[in-house]
N, C-alpha and C positions, 0 to 999 in steps of 0.2 A: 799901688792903690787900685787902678784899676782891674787887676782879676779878683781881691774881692767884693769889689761892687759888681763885676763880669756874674759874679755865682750870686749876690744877692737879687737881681733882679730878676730871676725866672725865679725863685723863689718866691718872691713878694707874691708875682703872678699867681703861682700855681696855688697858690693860699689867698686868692684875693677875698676879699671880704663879701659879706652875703649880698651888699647892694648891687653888685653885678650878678648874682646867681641866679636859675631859675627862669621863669616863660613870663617877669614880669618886667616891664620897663623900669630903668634904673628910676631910683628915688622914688618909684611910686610905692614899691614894698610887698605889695600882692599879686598873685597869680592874675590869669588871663577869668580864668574861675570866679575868685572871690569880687575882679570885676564886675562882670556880668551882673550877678548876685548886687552890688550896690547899686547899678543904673538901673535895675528892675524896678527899684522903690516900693517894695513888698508887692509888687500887682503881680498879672500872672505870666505877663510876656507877650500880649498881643499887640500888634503894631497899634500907634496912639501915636495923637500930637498932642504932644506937650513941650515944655519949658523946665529944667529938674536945676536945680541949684544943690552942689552935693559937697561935702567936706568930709576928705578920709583922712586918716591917719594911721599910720603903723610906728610901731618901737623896734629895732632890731637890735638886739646885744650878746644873746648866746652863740658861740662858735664864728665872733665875725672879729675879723681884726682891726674894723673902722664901727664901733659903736655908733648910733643913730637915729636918732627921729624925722620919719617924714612926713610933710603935712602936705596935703594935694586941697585945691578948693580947683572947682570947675565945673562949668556952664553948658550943660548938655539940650543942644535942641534935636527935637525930632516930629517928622513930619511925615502924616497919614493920607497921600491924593487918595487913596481907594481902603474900604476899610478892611483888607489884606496883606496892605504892605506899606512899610513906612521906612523910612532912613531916616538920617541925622547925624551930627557931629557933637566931639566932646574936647572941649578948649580948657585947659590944665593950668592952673600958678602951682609952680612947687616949690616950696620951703624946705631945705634940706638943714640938718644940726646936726652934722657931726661932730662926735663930744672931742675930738682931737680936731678938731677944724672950727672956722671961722660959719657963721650964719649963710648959707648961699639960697637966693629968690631968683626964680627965672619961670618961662614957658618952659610946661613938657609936651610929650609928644602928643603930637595931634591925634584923636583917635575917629574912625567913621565907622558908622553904624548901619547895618542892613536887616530888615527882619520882613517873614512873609508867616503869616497866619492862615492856616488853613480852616474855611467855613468860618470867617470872624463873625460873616450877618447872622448864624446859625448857632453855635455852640459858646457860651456862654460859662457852663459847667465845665466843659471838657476845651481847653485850652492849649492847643499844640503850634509852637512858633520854632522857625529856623530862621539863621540867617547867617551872616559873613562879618566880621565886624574884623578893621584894620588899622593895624596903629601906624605912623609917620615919624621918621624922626627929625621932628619938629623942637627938640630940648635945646636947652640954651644953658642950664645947671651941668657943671662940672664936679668927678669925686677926686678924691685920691686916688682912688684904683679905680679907671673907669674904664666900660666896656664899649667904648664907640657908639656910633649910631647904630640905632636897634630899630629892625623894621619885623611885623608880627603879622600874621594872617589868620583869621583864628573863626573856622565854623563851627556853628553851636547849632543846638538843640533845644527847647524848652516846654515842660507840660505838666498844667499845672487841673487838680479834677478838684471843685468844690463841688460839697455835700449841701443838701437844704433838708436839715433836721428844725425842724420848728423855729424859732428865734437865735440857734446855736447854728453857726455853720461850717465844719471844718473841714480843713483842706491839705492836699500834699501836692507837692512840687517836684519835678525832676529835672535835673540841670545836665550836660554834657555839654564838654568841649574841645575843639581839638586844635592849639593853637602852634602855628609854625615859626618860630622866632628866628633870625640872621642877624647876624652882629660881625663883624671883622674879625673873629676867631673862629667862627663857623656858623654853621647850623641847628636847633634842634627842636624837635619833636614831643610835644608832652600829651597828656592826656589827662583832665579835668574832668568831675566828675562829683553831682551833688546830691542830696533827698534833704527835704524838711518837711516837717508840715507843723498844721496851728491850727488856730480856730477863730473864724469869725464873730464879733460880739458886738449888738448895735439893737438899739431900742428900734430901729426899723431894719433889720437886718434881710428879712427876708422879702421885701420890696426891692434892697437893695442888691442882692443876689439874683434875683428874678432877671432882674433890668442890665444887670453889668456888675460882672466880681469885683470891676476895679474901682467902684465908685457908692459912694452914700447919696440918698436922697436928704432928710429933714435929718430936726433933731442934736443929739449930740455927737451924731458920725459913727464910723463903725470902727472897735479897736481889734485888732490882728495882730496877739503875738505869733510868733512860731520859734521850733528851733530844728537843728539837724541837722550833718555831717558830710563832709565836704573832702575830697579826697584829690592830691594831681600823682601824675606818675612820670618817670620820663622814657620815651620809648626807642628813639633812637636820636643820635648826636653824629655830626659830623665836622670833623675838627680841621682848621686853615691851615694848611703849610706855610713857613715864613717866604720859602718859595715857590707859591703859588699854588693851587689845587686842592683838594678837600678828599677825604678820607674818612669814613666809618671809624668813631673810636668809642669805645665804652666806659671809658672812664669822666669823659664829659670834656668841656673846653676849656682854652685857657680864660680867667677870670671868672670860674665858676669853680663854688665849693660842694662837694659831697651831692654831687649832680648825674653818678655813672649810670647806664642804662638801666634800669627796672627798680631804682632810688622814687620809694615813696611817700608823700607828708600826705597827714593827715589832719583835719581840723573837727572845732567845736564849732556851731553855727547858731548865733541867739539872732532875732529881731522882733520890732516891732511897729506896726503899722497905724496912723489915724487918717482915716478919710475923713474930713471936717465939713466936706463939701461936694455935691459933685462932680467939683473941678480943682479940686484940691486935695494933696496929703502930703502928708512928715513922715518921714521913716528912722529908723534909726538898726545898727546892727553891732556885732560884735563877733572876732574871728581867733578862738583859742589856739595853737597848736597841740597836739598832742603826742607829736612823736618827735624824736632826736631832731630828724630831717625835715627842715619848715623854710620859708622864705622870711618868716617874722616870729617876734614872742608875744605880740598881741595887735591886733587890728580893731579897726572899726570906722562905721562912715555916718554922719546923719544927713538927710536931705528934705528938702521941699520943692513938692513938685506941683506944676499946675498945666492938669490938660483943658484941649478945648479941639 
């Protein structure tokens, strides 16, 4: 009995299910990418304090051998001393339902956030922010095929240019990211990668663009759909020896599926924004895949945020 359980267990591995796969924290379901993208809350990326209350959820079931629902709710603060740069942290409950598995509720990983905006007192229209954002493994949720503690390092990019056409004002957005994930099978390397744009619409709309993209003055708020295309890629992987040491491998690691080097997903990107307030908006979004090779079969987050 024991040599074919000896052969099924690197098998199990090498086929593990999509919940370990990919530059996203187990049970959360999304890239480092489509994160970003949700804690933005439709605004444009510049450092801000606020308070974001946010509920994501993903479905995973194509090509995974543990089917899934994840549901993440979590409590993002962030804080602006200078109005160039702000941090903040992002505190996780994740609900995991896997259809072969029992209900499991726990902390996931902790994530902190860095952002520095260049000319924030100045530019308004033209919005260019970076920063560093870093996950912790902070999870308390267990899978069936689970990929250990996952620690992630992930510099971004983000720029977003609104238009001021008369009462209509729209907008594009560009995302980059480039996050470094470690897990106890190895190393790897991805690259993220977004565009959307929309259009601003609000009975004081161009008061409220004048003053600040991210916020409405009176009235009945400004609504901000957008949509657009979101792309991760993987770039390079370096996989753990059982004894000891790491090595360059192209095929990706163990507890990752269809992850080899220059393996690309690509998505659909809807959202849509209400500023209700100067100091307030709801966002909500949605993440199709579009090609074989995805992290999920469909995502999405809604949130409510309030800066001050």
């Amino acid at each position: 009995m024991k040599r074919p359980l000896a052969a099924i267990v690197p098998l199990a591995l090498a086929f593990a299910p999509t919940i370990a796969r990919a530059d996203h924290v187990p049970g959360h379901g999304a890239s480092e990418a489509v994160r970003n993208l949700n804690t933005l809350g439709g605004g444009t990326g510049a450092a801000v304090s606020r308070i974001m209350l946010l509920q994501e959820l993903s479905r995973t079931k194509r090509n995974s051998l543990a089917p899934h629902s994840a549901y993440v709710t979590s409590l993002l603060g962030e804080y602006a001393p200078h109005p160039w740069f702000s941090f903040g942290a992002q505190v996780p409950l994740q609900i995991i339902d896997e259809d072969a598995q029992r209900t499991k509720v726990g902390l996931g990983n902790l994530r902190v956030l860095t952002r520095v905006t260049l000319h924030a007192d100045k530019l308004f229209h033209r919005v260019l922010s970076f920063g560093v954002n870093a996950t912790f493994p902070t999870r308390t949720v267990t899978f069936s095929v689970d990929p250990g503690k996952t620690w992630i390092a992930a510099p971004y990019v983000v720029f977003t240019r609104t238009h001021d056409v008369r009462h209509v004002h729209p907008f594009w957005q560009v995302l980059g990211t480039l996050p470094i994930e470690t897990r106890p099978a190895g190393t790897a390397i991805d690259l993220g990668a977004g565009a959307q744009g929309g259009v601003k619409l609000g009975s004081h709309a161009r008061r409220w663009v004048r003053r600040d993209p991210t916020r409405t003055r009176r009235g009945l708020g400004t609504l901000a759909p957008s949509a657009g295309l979101l792309a991760t890629v993987r770039l390079a992987s370096w996989c753990r020896a059982p004894h000891g040491g790491a090595s360059f491998c192209r095929e990706g690691r163990v507890t990752e599926l269809a992850r080899e080097v220059g393996s690309t997903s690509l998505y659909a990107t809807v959202g849509v924004a209400w500023s209700f307030a100067p100091w307030g908006a709801i966002n909500a979004a949605m993440q199709v895949p579009l090609t074989p090779k995805r992290d999920f079969d469909l995502g999405g987050s809604i949130g409510l945020q309030a800066a001050f």
